[in-house]
N, C-alpha and C positions, 0 to 999 in steps of 0.2 A: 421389247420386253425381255426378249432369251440374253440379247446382250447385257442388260442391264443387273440380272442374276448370273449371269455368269461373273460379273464384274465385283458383284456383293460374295459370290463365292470364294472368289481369290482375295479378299481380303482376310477372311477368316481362316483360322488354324484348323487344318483338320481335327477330326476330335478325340482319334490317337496320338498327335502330339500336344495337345493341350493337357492331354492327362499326364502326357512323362514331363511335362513342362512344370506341372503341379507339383509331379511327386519329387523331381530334382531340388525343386523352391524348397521343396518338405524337409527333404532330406538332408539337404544341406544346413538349415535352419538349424534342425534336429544337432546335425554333428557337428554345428559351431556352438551353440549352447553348451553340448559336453565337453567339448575342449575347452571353453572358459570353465565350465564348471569342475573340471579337471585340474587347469592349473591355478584355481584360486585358493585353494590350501596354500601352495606354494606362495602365492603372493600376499597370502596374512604371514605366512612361514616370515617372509624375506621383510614384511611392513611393521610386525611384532621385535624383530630381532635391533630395528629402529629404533624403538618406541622406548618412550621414559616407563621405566620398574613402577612407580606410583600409577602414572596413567593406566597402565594395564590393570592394575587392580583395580583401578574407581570405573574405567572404563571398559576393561577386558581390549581383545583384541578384533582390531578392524584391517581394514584393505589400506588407506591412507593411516600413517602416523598421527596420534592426536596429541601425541607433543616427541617431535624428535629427538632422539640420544644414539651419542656414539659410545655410550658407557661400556655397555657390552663386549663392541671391538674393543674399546680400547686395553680392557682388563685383558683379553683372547691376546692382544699384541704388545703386553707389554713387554715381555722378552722374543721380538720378531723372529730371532735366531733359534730360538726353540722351536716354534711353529712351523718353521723350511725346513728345517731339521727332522723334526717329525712327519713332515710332508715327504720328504728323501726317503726315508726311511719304508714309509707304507705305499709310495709307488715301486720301492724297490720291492717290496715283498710281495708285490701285487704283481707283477710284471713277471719277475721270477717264479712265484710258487704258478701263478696261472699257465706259463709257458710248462713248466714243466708237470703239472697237472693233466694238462690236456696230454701230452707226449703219453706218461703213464695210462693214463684213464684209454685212451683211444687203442695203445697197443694190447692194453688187457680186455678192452673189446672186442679185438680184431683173433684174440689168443679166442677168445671164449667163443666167439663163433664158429670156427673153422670145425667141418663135422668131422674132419679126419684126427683132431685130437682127442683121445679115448678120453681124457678126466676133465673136460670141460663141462659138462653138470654136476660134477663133485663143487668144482673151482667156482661156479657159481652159486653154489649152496655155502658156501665157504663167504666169501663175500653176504649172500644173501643172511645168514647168520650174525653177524656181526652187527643187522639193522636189531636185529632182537635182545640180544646180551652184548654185556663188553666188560671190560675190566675196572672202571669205577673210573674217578678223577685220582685217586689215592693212587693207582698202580700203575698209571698214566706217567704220575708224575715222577714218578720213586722212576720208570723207566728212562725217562727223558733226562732226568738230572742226574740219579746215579749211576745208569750204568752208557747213559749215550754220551753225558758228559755236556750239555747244553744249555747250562745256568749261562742266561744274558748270552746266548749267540742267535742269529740273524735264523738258524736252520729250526730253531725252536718256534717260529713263526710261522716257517712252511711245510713244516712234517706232519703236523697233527691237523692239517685240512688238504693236501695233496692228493687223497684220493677220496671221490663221495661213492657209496653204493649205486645211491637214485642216479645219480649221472653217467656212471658204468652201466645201470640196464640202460637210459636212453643213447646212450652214443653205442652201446652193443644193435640195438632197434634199428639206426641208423645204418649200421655196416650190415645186417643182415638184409637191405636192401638193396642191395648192391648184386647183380648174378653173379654167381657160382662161374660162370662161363670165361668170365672177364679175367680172373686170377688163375684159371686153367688153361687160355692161351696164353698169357706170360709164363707159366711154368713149361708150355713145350717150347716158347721162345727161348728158357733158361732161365728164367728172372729166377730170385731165389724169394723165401718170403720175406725179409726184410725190405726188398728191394719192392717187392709186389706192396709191401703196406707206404713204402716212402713213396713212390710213384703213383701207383694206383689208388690203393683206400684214400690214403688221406686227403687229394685232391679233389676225390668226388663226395668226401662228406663235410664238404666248407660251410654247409648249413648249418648243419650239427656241431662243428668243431667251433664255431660262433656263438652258438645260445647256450653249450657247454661254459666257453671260454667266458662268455657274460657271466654266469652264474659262479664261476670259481672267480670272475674278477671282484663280485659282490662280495665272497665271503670273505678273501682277504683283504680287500677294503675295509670291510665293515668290523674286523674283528678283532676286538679288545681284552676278551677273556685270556686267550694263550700268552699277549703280554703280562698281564696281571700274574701269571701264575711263573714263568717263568725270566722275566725280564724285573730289574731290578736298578741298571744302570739307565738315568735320564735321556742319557744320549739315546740311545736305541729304543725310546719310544716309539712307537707311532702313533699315528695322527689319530685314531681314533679314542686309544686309552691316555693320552695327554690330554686332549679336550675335558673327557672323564675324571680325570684326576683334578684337575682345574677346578670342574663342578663341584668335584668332591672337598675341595679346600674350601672355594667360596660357602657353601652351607655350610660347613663345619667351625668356618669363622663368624657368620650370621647367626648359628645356636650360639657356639659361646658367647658372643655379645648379649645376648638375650637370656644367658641362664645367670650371669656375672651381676645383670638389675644396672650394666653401664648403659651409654647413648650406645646404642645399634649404630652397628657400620651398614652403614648404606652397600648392599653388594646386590647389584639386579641380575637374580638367579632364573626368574622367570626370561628373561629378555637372553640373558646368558647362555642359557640350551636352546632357543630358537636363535642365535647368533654362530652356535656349535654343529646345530643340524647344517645351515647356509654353508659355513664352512667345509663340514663332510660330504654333500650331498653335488657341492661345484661341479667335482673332474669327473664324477660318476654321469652327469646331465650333458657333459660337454663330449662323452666316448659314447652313448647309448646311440644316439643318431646314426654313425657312421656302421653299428652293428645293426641297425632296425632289422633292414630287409632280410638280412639273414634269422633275426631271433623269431621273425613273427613265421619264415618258411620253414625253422627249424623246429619251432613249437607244433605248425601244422602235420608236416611229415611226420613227426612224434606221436602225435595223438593220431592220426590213420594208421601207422602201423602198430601203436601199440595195444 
């Protein structure tokens, strides 16, 4: 009899692991749902930008195409060489302004913490200022073109986002965690501080200099307006305010067809900006992975110390 419940014992799960047994099922259940339900936006995004311009209207948009069109690319590709061109253009401004963003951002971080500099809470009252007032778009612009001289050049893309407040206090957050001890034995070693920020800071704030570098890669990816205002030659589009501009023709040629009482030119404007977004949102989806681990340790540390 004792053998025979011993024998029924070992069959069954203890009944602390049947419960983490449950709660794993749960939980993982749990976090496969919200990752589909995550990226199913994207997947009407990428199934709508397919999809025939009438369909979506009778039909609105779905997960599978309910009548396939490449109308969309094709209008986006009809001068390819504009498109790579525009793609050149705004990895170059994304690559460069970020690079040298971070360099800025991190060394006026590394300025504004050091306790032995007497006018580093002037110097960030001064920055912190600047969240509050500014100078308009009007005296922006009078700057940038009359007196910097940067009507259609490449530096007009990366001067007016090169340094952000919000992101000088968090990469400042980051290097004030760093001991005081570590940058006072390179100093009796000799290090000087340049030396102490190239060797030292910067290497142990790879988290930070990651989820900085993410967020200045977003902005000038994403940013269309300092084209508009200052870029005027085709060539030097980027990718973002050429898409824009695209949009902005096709509706502008879909009213006048329509104010004119001729046949409407068929232009699929709905289909067109979810064929726009696919397009912008590619090389962003294809670098985020490679930054993950750092953005999500860089965002955590951020919010503990800040």
């Amino acid at each position: 009899m004792e053998n025979k419940l011993a024998i029924e014992r070992k069959g069954r799960l203890p009944k602390t692991e049947g419960v983490n047994l449950l709660f794993n099922v749960i939980s993982y259940t749990v976090v496969t749902v919200a990752a589909i339900l995550c990226l199913l936006p994207f997947e009407i995004l990428i199934s709508g930008s397919f999809t025939d311009e009438k369909a979506i209207a009778l039909h609105g948009y779905g997960i599978i195409p309910s009548k396939f069109s490449f109308e969309a690319y094709r209008i986006l590709f009809k001068f390819p060489e504009s498109i790579i061109r525009a793609y050149g253009v705004s990895i170059f401004i994304t690559v460069i302004g970020t690079a040298i963003g971070l360099f800025v951002t991190s060394m006026t971080a590394y300025v504004m913490n050091r306790k032995d500099f007497k006018y580093r809470n002037k110097l960030a009252f001064f920055f912190y200022f600047t969240t509050l007032f500014n100078g308009g778009i009007l005296s922006t612009y009078i700057f940038f073109v009359k007196y910097l001289q940067l009507k259609n050049d490449m530096l007009s893309l990366i001067l007016p986002l090169l340094i952000n407040v919000f992101y000088l206090i968090v990469m400042r957050t980051f290097i004030s965690s760093i001991p005081d001890s570590i940058s006072e034995s390179a100093k009796i070693d000799g290090a000087g501080d340049f030396a102490i920020f190239m060797k030292l800071i910067l290497p142990l704030t790879k988290p930070g200099l990651a989820t900085i570098g993410l967020f200045y890669a977003l902005d000038y990816w994403n940013d269309w307006y300092n084209a508009m205002l200052y870029i005027t030659d085709p060539d030097k589009y980027p990718l973002q305010y050429l898409l824009f501009s695209t949009l902005q023709s096709a509706e502008a040629i879909s009213r006048i067809s329509k104010m004119a009482s001729v046949v409407a030119i068929s232009v699929p404007t709905l289909s067109l900006k979810l064929a726009m977004a696919v397009i912008a949102t590619g090389p962003i989806i294809l670098v985020y992975p490679s930054v993950q681990k750092y953005f999500v340790k860089g965002l955590t540390v951020g919010a503990i110390k800040g």
